[in-house]
VOTOR-598324 format. One record per residue (C-alpha): x, y, z; residue in one letter. Coordinates in steps of 0.25 Angstrom, whole numbers. Layout:
N
> X,Y,Z,a
...
//
This chain:
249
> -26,-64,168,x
> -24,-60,153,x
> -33,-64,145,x
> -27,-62,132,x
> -22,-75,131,x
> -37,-81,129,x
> -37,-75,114,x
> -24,-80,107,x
> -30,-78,92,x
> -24,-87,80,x
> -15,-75,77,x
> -10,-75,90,x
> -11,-68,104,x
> -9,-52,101,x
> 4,-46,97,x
> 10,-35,102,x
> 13,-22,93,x
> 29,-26,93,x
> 24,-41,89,x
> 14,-41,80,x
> 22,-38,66,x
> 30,-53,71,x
> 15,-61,71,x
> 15,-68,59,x
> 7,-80,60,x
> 14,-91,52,x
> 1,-102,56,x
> 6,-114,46,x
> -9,-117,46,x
> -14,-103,41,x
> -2,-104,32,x
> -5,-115,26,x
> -20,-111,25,x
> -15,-99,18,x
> -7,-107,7,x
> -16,-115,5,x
> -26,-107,1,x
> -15,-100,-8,x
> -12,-112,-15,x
> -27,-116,-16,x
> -29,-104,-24,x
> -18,-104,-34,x
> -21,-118,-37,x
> -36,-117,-38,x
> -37,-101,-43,x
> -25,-102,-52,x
> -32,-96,-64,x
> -40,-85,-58,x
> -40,-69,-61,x
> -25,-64,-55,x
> -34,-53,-47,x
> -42,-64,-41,x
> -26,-72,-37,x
> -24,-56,-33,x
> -35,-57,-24,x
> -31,-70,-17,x
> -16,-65,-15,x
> -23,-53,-8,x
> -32,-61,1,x
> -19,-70,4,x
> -11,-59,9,x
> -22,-54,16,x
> -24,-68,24,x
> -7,-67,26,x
> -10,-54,34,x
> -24,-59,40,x
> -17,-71,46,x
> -1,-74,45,x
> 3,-58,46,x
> 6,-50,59,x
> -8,-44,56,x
> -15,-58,62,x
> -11,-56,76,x
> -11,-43,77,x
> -27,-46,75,x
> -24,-51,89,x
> -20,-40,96,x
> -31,-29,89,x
> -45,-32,86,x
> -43,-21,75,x
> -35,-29,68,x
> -43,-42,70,x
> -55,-34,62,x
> -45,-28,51,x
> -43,-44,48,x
> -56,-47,50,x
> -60,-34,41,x
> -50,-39,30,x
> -56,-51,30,x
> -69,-47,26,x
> -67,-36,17,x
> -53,-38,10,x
> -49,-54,12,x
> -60,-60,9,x
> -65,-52,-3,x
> -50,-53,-9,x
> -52,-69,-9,x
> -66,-69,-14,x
> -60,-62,-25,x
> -50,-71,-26,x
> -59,-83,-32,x
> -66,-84,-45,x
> -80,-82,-42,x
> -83,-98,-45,x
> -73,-100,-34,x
> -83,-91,-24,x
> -91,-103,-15,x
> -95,-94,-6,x
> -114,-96,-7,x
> -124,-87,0,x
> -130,-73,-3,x
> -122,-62,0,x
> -133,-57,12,x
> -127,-69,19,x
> -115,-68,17,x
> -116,-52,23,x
> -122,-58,33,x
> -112,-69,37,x
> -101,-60,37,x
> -106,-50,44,x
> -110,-61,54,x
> -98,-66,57,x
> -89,-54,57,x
> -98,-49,68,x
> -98,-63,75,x
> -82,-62,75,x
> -82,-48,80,x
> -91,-52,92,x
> -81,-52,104,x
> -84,-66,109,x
> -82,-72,94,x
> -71,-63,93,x
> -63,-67,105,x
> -66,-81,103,x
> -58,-80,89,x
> -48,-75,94,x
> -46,-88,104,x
> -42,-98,96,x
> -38,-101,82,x
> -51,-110,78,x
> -61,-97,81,x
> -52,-88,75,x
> -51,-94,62,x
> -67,-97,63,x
> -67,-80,63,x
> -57,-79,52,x
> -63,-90,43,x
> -77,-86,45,x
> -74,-70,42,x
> -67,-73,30,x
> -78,-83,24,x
> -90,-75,26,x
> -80,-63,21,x
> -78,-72,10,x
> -94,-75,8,x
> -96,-60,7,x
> -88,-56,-3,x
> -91,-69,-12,x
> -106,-66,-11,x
> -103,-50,-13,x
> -96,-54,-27,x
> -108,-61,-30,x
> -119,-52,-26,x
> -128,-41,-35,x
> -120,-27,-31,x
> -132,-20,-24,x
> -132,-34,-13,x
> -117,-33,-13,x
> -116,-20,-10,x
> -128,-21,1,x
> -118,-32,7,x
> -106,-24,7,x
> -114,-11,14,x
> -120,-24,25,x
> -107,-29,27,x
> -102,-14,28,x
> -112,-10,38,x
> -113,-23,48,x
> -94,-21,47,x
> -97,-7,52,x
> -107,-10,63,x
> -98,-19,68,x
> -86,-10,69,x
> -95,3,74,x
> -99,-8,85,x
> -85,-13,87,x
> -80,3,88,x
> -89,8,98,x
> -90,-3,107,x
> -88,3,120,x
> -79,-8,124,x
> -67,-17,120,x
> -74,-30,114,x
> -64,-39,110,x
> -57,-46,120,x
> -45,-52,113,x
> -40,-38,111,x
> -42,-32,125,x
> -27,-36,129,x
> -19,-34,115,x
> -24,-20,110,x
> -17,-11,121,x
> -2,-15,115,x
> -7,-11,102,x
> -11,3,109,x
> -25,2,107,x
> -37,-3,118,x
> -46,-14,116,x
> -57,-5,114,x
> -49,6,105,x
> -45,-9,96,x
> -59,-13,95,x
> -63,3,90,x
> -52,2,80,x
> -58,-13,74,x
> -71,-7,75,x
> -69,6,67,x
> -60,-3,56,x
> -73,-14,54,x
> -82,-1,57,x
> -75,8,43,x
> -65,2,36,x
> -70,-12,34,x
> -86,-8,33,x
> -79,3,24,x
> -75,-9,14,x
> -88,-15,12,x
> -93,-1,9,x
> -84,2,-1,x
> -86,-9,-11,x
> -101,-8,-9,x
> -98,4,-14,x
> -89,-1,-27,x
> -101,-10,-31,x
> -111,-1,-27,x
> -104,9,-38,x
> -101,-4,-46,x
> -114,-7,-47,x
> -122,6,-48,x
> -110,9,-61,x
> -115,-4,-68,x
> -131,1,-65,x
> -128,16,-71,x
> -121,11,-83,x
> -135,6,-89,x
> -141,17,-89,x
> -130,26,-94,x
> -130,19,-108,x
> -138,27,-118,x
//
């Protein structure tokens, strides 16, 4: 018996190679969803900066690729590119929107050592192989992951705007460091974990396992890599505006 059926995500059951570019999804729900919030923000944001519009058409765009392009469901046939949309989330998506809004606009509380904390939580919550299958067994769970990723995402960057540069840079170097244990665990586990995937990976050419490797390396460098690089801008940033002081005669 097949047991693909039992995991038929919101994007749909896996494509093949010769498929996938023809998966839009065209959900009137998410559609409306989605020009909603547009509208919503021309109405209530009208007059703010045009980079902070810029920064909202960005995020938009991204949301378009996230979840009506061909790019949702192929997220259902690779695990590695299920974490490239989670990892887009995090580290471009929902910085771009907290950009987006003036900083009165920003309603996000709580410290910034919570809100690493949550994050972390429950992107490593989601990449548990139980939770993981389980979103990607009905619609309901799935957008509980999604919502969930993108609010505490959302938390982070808002409190990191906020924070003192030496505690956001201590955050950024945390987030980079729990990112990469994950991946580094995710790598070199000696065995395929993530059951949806066991049966959609060998018509993209890869093995379960060898998927799984690959999402691991991508959370493992490039994403832990982004958290590393703008801990470095502020860490620069910042040590700039402590040096200047001191130069003057």
């Amino acid at each position: 018996m097949s047991l693909q059926p039992i995991w038929v995500p919101y994007c749909g059951a896996a494509p093949a190679p010769a498929e996938w570019l023809g998966r839009w999804n065209w959900d009137p729900v998410l559609l409306i969803v989605l020009g909603a919030l547009a509208l919503g923000y021309m109405l209530r944001f009208a007059a703010v900066e045009p980079r902070r519009r810029a920064c909202f058409g960005a995020a938009l765009l991204l949301l378009l690729l996230l979840f009506v392009s061909p790019f949702c469901a192929l997220g259902s046939a690779l695990f590695s590119a299920r974490v490239v949309h989670h990892v887009l989330i995090a580290t471009i998506l929902a910085p771009l929107l907290v950009a987006s809004l003036p900083p009165s606009a920003r309603a996000f509380g709580g410290s910034l050592a919570g809100w690493t904390a949550a994050q972390a939580v429950i992107f490593w919550l989601w990449h548990s192989p139980a939770l993981y299958g389980w979103a990607l067994a009905g619609d309901a769970a799935y957008w509980l992951m999604q919502l969930s990723l993108i609010g505490s995402a959302i938390g982070f960057w808002v409190a990191l705007r906020r924070a003192a540069a030496p505690t956001a840079v201590a955050a950024l170097l945390a987030t980079m460091v729990q990112m990469g244990l994950l991946g580094a665990l995710i790598t070199f586990s000696a065995a395929p974990l993530y059951a949806p995937h066991f049966l959609s990976t060998s018509a993209w050419g890869y093995t379960p396992l060898e998927d799984q490797q690959l999402a691991g390396l991508i959370m493992w460098a490039p994403a832990a890599g982004v958290y590393l690089a703008i801990a470095l801008l502020l860490l620069g940033r910042w040590l700039g505006r402590e040096a200047r002081p001191s130069a003057a005669p």
